[in-house]
N, C-alpha and C positions, 0 to 999 in steps of 0.2 A: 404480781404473778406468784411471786415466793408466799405468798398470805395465803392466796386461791389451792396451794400445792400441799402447805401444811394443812389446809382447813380438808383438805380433800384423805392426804396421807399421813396425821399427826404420827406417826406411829415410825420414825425415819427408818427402823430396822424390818418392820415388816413390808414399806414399798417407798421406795425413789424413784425421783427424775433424773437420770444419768447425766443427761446434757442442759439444767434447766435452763443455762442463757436461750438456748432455740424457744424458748416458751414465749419468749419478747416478741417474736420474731410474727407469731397470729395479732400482734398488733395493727398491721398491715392490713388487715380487713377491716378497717375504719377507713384508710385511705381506699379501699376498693370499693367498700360504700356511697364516700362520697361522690367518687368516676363515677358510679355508675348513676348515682340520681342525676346528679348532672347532664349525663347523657339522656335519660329519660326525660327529665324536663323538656332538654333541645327538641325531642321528639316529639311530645307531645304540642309541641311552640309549632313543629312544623304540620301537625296533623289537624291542626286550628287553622289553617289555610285556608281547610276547604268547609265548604261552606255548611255542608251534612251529611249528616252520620252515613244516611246510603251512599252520599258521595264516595265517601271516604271505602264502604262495603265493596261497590262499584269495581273503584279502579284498585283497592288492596283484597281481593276477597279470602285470602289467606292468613290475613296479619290478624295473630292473637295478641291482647292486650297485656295479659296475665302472665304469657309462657314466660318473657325475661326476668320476670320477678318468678319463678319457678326454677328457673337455668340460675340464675344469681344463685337461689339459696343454695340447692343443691353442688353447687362449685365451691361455694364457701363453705359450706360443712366439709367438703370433700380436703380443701386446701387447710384449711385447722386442722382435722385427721392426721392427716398426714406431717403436721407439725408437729403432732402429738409423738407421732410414730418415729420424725428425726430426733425430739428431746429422749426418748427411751425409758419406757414407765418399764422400771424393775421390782420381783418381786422375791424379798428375802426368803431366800431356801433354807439355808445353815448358816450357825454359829460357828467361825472358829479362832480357837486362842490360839497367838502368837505369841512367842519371848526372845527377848533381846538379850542380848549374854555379848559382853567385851571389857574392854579397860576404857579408862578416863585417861588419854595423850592427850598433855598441852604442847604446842610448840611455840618455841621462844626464838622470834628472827631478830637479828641483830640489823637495824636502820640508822647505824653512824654513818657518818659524812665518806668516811673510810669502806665503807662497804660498794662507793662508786669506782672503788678501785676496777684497774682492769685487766690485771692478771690473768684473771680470768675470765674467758670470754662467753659474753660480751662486757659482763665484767659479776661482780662478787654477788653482789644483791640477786639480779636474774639469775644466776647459780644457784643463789640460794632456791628463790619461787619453785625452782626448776624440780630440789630436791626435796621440797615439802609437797608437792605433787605427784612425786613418787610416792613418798610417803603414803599420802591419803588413800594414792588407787589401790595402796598395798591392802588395805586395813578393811574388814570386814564390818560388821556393826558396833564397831569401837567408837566412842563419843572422842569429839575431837575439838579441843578451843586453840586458839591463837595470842600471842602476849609479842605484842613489837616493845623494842626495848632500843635506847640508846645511852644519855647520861640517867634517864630515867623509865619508866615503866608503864607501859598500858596494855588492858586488856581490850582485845581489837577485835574478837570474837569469843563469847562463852563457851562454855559446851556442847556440842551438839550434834548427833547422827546425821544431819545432811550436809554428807562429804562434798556436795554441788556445790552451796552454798559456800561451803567453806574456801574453796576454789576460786570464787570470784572474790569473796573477799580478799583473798593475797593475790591475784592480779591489781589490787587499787593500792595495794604498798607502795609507799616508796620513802625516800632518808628525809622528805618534810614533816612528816607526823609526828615527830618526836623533836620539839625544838631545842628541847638538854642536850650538848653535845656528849662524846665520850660513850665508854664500852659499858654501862653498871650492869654485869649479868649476877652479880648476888639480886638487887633491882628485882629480875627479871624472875628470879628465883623461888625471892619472897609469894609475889606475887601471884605465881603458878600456885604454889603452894594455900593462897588464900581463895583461889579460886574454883580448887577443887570443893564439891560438896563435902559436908561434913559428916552427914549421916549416908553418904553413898557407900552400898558396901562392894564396888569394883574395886579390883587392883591399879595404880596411879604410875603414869610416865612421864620425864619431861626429854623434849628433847630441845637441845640450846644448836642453834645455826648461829655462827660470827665469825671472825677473823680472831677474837679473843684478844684484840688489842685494849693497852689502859686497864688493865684487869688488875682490881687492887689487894689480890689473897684472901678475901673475904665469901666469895663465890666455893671454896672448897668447903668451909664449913658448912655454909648452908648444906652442899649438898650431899655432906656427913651426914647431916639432922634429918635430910630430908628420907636417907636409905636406911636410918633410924627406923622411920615411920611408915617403910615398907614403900615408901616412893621412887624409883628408880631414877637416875639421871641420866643423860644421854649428850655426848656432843657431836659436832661436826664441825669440822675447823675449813675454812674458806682462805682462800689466798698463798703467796708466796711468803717463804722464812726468809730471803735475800731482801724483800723488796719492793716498794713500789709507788710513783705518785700516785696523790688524789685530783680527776679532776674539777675543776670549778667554774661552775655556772652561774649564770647571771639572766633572768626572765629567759629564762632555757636554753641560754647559750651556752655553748661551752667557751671559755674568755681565756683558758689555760690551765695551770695547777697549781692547788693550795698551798698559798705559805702559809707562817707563823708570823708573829707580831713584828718578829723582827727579819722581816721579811725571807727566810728561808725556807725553801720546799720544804714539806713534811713529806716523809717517805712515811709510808703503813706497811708492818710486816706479820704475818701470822704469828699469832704466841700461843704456838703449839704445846710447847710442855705447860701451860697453863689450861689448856682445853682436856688434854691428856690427864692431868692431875684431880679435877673437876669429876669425870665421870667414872676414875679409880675411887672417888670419895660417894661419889653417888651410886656406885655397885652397877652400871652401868657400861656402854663399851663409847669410843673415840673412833672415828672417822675421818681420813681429809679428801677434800673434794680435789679436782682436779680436773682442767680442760678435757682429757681423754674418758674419764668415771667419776660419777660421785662415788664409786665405792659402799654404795646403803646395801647390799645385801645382808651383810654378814650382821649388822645393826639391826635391819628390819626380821633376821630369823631370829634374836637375843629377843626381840621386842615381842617376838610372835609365840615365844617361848612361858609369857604372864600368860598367867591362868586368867581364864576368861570368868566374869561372873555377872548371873543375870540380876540384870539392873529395871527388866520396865518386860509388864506381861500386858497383850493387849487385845481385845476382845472384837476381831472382824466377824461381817455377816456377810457370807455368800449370797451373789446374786445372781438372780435365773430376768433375764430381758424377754420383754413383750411387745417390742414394739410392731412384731408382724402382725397382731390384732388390728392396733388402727392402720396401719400398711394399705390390710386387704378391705377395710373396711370404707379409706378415704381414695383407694383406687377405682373400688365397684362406686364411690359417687362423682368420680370427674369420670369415668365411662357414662353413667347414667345421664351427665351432661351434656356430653355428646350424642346421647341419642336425641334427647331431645331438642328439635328442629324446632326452629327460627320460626314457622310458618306452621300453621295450623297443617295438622295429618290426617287420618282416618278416624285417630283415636286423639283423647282428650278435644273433640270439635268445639264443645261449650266454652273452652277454656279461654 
């Protein structure tokens, strides 16, 4: 069908099939083909019964041979039309350019073992989801990647303007993707930084989500280097300074709370003046989140504050629909098939 459409409309900016899957759908008049010989055979089996033709004139002197195969074609041209008319043959009016104009935000979630803490509820991690979601619906045509991060680094989404997409990919996070334990946000850092394009000439943002726990002073430099290179940093800090277990599951049980080797709960506490430090050095602002607010406003207006710059210009063709054409045209022939009667009339007698 897709062959039949180009060979018809090579041309895709002067006319499209809006809805071509419906084009499958005139498939269907093979299987109404077959019904229907089928059922003419039976008929014809039973009109062999009798013994002769006058017979047969006799006792049917109405019955045309011809009409069904008359009513068939006419229903099935009628019923294709009107497929025609559900796919929607468009036909291009105008040309118009669009342009994209934003910044390149990466965000950097922290998926240590630590982040099941549950300070905050229902605990760290889903807090986080919660404020990178914000994030996204804040953000207008801004390109947007994702880098999950624990003792080590990965990019978990590229770049990219569908804020959807992006969405579901951080509802599939969780603290097993990353089997390096521990906090590495230098890690996580580097790696933003490599993952921005090279020749993009947008303005560049990171924002780091964590608890900031295990954080070994290596993290401020980078993100000196990085506000060097016009990169802004950004954090939000997740959790309590007091306090708190972690806890531990087993084939998704919860079993209790994590020790250490030697057998002692590990308590996890936010290392706030290290997240604070991080985005003083990235030229950036610090955030903490908190059961009652994440508190991103005042983040997301510093954020909204980067000059916006056009990164992608792109060339749509307005389209004007047709499909009332075959509408009317596969309407007047399932009318036309109702007129014509089962039984010889006045008119078409020979038939």
């Amino acid at each position: 069908m897709k062959a039949i459409s180009n060979y018809l409309f090579g041309d895709q900016d002067f006319a499209r099939w809006q809805n071509k899957w419906v084009l499958w759908i005139s498939l269907a008049i093979i299987i109404f083909l077959v019904i229907y010989i089928f059922n003419r055979s039976s008929q014809k089996k039973q009109l062999r019964q009798f013994k002769s033709e006058s017979a047969i004139k006799n006792l049917l002197p109405d019955l045309s041979k011809n009409r069904s195969i008359t009513r068939f074609v006419i229903w099935s041209l009628g019923f294709l039309i009107i497929i025609f008319s559900a796919a929607n043959l468009q036909f291009g009016d105008k040309k118009e350019e669009v342009k994209r104009a934003g910044i390149d935000l990466m965000l950097c979630l922290d998926v240590s073992k630590s982040m099941l803490a549950e300070d905050l509820k229902p605990n760290r991690l889903s807090r986080a989801k919660l404020a990178i979601n914000k994030i996204i619906n804040s953000l207008g045509s801004d390109r947007i990647g994702v880098i999950v991060f624990a003792g080590d680094a990965f990019l978990q989404l590229p770049l990219t303007n569908d804020h959807s997409a992006a969405e579901l990919f951080i509802q599939g996070i969780n603290t097993g993707i990353i089997p390096v334990p521990g906090t590495n946000i230098a890690s996580a850092l580097k790696l933003a930084e490599k993952s921005f394009p090279e020749t993009s000439p947008t303005n560049k943002a990171i924002v780091v989500i964590t608890d900031g726990e295990e954080h070994d002073g290596k993290a401020v430099e980078i993100a000196g280097n990085l506000e060097k290179n016009k990169i802004k940093v950004f954090t939000i800090g997740l959790g309590s300074s007091r306090g708190t277990t972690i806890p531990d599951f087993k084939n998704g049980r919860r079993t209790g709370v994590k020790k250490d080797k030697n057998g002692s709960t590990v308590i996890t506490r936010l290392n706030e003046s290290a997240l604070v430090a991080i985005a003083e050095a990235g030229g950036g602002s610090y955030v903490r989140g908190s059961n009652q607010s994440l508190g991103l406003q005042a983040m997301l207006n510093k954020i909204g504050e980067i000059e916006k710059t056009e990164y992608e210009t792109k060339e749509y063709t307005s389209y004007n629909s047709r499909y009332q054409w075959f509408l009317t045209i596969g309407t007047l022939f399932i009318l036309m098939d109702l007129l014509i009667l089962k039984r010889k009339g006045t008119w078409l007698k020979n038939t």
